[in-house]
C-alpha positions in Angstrom: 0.0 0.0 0.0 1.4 3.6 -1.1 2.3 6.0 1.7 2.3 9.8 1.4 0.0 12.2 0.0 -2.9 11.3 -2.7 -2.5 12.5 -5.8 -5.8 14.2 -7.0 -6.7 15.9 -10.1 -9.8 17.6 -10.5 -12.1 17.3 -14.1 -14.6 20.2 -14.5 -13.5 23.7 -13.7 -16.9 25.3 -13.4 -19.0 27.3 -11.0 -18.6 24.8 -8.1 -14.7 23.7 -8.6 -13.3 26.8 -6.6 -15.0 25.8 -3.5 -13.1 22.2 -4.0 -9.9 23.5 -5.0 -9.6 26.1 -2.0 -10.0 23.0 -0.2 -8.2 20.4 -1.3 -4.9 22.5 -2.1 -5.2 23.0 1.7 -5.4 19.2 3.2 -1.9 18.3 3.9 -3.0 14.5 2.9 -3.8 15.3 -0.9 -1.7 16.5 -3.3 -3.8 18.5 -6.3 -1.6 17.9 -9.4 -4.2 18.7 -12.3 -7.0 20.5 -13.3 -8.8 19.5 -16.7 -11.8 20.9 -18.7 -13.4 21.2 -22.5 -12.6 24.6 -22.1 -8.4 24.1 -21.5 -8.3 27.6 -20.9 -10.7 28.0 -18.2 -8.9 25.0 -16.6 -5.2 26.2 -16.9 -7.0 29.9 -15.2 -8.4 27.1 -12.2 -4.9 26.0 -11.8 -3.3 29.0 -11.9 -5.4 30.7 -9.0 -4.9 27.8 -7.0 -1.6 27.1 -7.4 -1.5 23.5 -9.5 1.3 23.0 -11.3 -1.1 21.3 -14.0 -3.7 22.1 -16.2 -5.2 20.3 -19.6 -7.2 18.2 -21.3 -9.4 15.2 -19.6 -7.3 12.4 -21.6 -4.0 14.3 -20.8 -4.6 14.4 -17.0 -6.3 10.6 -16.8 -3.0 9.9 -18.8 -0.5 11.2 -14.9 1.2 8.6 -13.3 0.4 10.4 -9.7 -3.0 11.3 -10.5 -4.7 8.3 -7.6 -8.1 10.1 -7.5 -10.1 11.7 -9.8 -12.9 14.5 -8.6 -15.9 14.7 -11.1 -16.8 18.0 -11.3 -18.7 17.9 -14.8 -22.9 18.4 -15.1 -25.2 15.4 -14.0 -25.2 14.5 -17.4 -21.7 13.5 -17.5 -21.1 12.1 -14.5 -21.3 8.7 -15.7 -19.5 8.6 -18.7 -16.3 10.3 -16.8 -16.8 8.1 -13.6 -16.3 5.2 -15.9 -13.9 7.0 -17.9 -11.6 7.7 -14.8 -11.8 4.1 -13.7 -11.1 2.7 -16.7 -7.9 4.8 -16.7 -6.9 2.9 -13.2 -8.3 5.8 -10.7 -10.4 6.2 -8.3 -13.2 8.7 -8.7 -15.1 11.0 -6.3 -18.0 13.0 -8.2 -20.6 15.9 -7.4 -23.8 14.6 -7.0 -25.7 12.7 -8.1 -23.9 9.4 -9.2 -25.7 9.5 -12.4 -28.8 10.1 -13.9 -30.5 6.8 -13.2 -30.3 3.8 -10.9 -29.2 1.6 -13.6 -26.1 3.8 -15.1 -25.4 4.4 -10.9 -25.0 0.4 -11.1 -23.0 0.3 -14.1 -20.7 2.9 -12.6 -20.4 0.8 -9.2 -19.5 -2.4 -11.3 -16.8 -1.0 -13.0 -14.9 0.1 -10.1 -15.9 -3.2 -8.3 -14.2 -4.9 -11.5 -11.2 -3.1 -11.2 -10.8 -3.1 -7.5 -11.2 0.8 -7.5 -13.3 3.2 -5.2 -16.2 5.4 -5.7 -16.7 8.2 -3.4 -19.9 10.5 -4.2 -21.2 13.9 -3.0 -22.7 15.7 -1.0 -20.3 15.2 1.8 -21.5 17.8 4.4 -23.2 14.9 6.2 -19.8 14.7 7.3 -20.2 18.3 8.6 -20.2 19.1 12.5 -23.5 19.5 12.4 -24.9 16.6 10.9 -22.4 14.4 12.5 -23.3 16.1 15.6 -26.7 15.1 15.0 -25.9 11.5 14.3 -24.1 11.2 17.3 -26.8 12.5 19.6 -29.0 9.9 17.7 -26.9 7.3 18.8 -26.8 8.1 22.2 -30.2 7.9 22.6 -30.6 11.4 23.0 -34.3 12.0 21.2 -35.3 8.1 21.9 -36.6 5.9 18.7 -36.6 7.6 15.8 -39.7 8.2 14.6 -40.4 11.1 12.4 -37.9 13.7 9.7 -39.7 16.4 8.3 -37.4 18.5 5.6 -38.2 21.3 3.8 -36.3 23.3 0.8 -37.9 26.0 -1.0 -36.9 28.8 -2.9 -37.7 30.7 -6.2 -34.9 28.9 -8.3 -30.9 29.3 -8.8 -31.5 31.4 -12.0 -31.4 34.7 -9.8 -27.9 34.1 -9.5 -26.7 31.2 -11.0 -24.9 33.1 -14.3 -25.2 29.8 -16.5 -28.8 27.8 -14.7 -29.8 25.5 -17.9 -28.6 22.7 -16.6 -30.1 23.1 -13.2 -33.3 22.5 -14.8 -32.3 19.9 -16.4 -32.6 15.6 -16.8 -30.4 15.1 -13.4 -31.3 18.6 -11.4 -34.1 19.9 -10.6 -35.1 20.6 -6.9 -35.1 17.1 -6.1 -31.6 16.1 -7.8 -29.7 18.9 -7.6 -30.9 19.9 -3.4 -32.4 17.1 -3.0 -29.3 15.2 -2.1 -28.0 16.9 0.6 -31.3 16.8 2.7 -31.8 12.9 1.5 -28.4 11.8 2.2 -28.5 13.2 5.7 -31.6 11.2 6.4 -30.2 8.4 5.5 -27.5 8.7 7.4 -29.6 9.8 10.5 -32.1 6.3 10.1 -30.9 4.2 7.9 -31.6 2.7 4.4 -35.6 3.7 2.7 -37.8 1.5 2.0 -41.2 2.6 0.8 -42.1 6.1 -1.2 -45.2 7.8 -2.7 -44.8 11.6 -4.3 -46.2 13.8 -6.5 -44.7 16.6 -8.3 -45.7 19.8 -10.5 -43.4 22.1 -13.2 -45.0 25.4 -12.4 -43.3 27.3 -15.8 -42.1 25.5 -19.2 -39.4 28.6 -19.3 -37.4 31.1 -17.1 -35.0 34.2 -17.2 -31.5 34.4 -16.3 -30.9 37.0 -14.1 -27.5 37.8 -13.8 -24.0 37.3 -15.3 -23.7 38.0 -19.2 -26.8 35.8 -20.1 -29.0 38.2 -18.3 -32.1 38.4 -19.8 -31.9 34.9 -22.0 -34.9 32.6 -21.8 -34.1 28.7 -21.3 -36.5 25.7 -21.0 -37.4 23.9 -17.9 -37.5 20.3 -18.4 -37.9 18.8 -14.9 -40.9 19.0 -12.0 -39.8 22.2 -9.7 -41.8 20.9 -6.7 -41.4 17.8 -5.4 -43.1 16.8 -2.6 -42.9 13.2 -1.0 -43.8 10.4 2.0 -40.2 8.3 2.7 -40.8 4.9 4.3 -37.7 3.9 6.0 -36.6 0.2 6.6 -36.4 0.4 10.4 -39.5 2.1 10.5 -39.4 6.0 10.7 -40.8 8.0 8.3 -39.8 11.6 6.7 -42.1 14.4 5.2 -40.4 16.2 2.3 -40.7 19.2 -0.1 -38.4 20.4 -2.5 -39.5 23.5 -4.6 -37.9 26.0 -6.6 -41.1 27.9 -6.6 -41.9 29.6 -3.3 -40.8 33.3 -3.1 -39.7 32.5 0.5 -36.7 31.2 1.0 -37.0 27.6 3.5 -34.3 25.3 4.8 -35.6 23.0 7.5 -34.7 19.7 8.8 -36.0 18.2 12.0 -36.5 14.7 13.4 -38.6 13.6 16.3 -37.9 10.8 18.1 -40.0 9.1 21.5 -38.0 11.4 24.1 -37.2 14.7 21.9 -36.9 16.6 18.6 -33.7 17.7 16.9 -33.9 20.8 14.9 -30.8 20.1 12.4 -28.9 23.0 10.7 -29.4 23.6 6.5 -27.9 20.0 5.2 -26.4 22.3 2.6 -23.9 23.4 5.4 -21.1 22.1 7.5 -21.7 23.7 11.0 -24.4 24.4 13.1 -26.6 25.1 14.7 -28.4 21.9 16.4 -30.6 22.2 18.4 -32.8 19.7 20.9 -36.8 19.6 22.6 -38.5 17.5 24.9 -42.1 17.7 26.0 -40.8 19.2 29.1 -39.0 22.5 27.3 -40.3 25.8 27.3 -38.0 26.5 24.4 -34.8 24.7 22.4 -31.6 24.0 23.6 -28.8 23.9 21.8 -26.1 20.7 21.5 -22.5 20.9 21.4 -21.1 21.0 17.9 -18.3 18.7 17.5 -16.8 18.3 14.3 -14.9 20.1 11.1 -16.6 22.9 9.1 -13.7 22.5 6.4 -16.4 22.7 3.4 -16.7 20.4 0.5 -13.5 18.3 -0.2 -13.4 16.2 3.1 -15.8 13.5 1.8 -12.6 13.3 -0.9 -10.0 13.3 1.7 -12.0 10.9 3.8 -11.8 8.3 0.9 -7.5 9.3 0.3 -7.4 8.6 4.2 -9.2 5.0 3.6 -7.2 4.0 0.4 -4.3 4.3 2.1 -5.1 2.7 5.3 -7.9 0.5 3.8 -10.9 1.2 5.8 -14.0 1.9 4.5 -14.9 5.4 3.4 -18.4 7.3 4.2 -19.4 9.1 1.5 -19.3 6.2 -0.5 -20.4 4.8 -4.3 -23.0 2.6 -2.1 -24.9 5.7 -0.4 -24.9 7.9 -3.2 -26.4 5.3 -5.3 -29.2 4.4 -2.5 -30.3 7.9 -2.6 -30.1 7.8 -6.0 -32.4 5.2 -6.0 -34.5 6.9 -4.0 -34.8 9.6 -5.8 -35.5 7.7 -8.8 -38.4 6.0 -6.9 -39.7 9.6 -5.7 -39.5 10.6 -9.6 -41.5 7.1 -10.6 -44.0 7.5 -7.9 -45.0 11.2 -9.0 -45.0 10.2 -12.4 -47.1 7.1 -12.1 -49.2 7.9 -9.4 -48.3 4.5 -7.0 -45.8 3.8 -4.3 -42.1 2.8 -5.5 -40.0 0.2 -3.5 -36.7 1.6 -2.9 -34.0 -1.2 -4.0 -31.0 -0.1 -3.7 -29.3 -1.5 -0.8 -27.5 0.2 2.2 -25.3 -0.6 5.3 -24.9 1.7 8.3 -23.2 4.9 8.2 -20.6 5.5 10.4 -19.6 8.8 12.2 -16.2 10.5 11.7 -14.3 10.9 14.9 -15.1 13.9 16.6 -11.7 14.9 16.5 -11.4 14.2 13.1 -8.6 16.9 11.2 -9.0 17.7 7.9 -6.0 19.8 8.2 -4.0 17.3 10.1 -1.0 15.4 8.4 -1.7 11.6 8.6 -0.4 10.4 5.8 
């Protein structure tokens, strides 16, 4: 087994990569030595504000000896194709949600790397956030009793207000439920275990909308996807979650809470890292707040939780197997809105274990 720093490079040098590469050019463990895109000049410009000594085309940087993990940062669309793309070049592969557009290319994607004895690690990882993991602790401890009931909320009037190029947000593989709707599913998951059982409906309240900022201002795109979702979740050890994800409400919502036999946790935005979290018993006049325990890093540390496993060989958490199990079940929310009946969810799912919570992102361990 290699020792040392992983070698990373990243593929897509769009809107989100900046919040990676500040990142992961900062965790002593990794080593980000390339930056590729279509657009070779926007990724040498990527690499060049953060310092990596790299830049080119997606073949060229699959091609590097000392690349060991690839991160996906291409649209939904594409996530497959370069997944298997990267593993067929020997690496493993770490991509923004979600794993793919459907169950069965998630699958295909999961094969491959099983075929090659390679790893898939899969956004969102700020479950792995102090405040989620914060939350899952206090689960475990008993805190709020059995699990019982999640209630989530996201609602807002759409990224096109600032997003400068939204098309493909309302696209096959976005959407309120694909694009947000991971971060809220994936912490429920985490929080209570594998789904079971949905039943959904969902509406597309415009066939067009504006860009409102950046140099597209003005242009008219088509929406392709429902941009309210709302749906029952059925989970196998027998809690069950409300959920809503709209990109049609004027007021802005981010909610999360789940009630248990003894209390309720009110969780902060799954979209964060941090807090606040907050408890309630029958017995409180008003919320408490918990300890938060944890790293507020930002997005990279589900990719340097999977370089920390590959070198020591344990397992990593934001894995190939979650992402494709809330996948799955947001496929099954899709079918059940669409047809009208409940959907199984079939994916399957071990537990999810908690980071330490001393856990260092910016520790050398390697």
């Amino acid at each position: 087994m290699s020792s040392g720093p992983v070698g990373v490079a990243v593929i897509g040098a769009g809107n989100i990569s900046g919040q990676y590469l500040s990142n992961l050019t900062r965790f002593p463990d990794l080593n980000v030595v390339a930056v590729a895109d279509l657009d070779q000049d926007r990724a040498a410009a990527a690499a060049a504000q953060y310092g990596v000594a790299r830049s080119g085309g997606v073949e060229e940087v699959l091609g590097l000896d000392d690349v060991e993990i690839v991160v996906n940062l291409t649209i939904p669309a594409a996530h497959a194709a370069v997944a298997i793309e990267a593993l067929r070049a020997g690496k493993h592969v770490y991509t923004e949600k979600p794993l793919a557009l459907d169950t069965p290319r998630g699958r295909e994607v999961l094969a491959e790397a099983a075929a090659r004895d390679l790893r898939v690690g899969n956004a969102p990882d700020t479950f792995l956030g102090a405040g989620i993991q914060s939350a899952l602790r206090a689960v475990r401890k008993g805190l709020i009793g059995e699990p019982v009931a999640a209630t989530t909320a996201l609602e807002s009037s759409g990224p096109e207000s600032w997003h400068p190029s939204p098309e493909f947000l309302y696209a096959d593989g976005a959407g309120p439920l694909f694009d947000m709707g991971p971060y809220y599913l994936t912490a429920l998951v985490a929080l209570l275990g594998p789904a079971s059982t949905v039943a959904a409906t969902a509406r597309k309240s415009r066939e067009t909308r504006v860009i409102g900022s950046g140099p597209k201002a003005g242009t008219v795109f088509a929406v392709e996807v429902p941009t309210h979702v709302t749906a029952l979740i059925e989970f196998a050890a027998g809690a069950g979650a409300s959920t809503a994800f709209s990109f049609d409400s004027p007021a802005a919502k981010r909610l999360i809470e789940l009630g248990g036999t003894e209390a309720t946790l009110a969780l902060p935005d799954p979209n964060t890292f941090g807090g606040p979290l907050q408890i309630r018993t029958a017995a409180d006049q008003e919320w408490r707040d918990l300890p938060i325990e944890g790293t507020d890093a930002g997005r990279g540390i589900g990719v340097l939780d999977l370089a920390r496993a590959i070198r020591t060989g344990t397992p990593h958490r934001a894995s190939g197997d979650l992402a494709l199990h809330v996948l799955d079940l947001m496929s099954a929310i899709s079918a059940s809105a669409a047809e009208g009946s409940f959907q199984k969810v079939s994916a399957e799912l071990g537990t999810v274990e908690p980071l330490p919570a001393d856990w260092d992102p910016f520790e050398r361990t390697l």
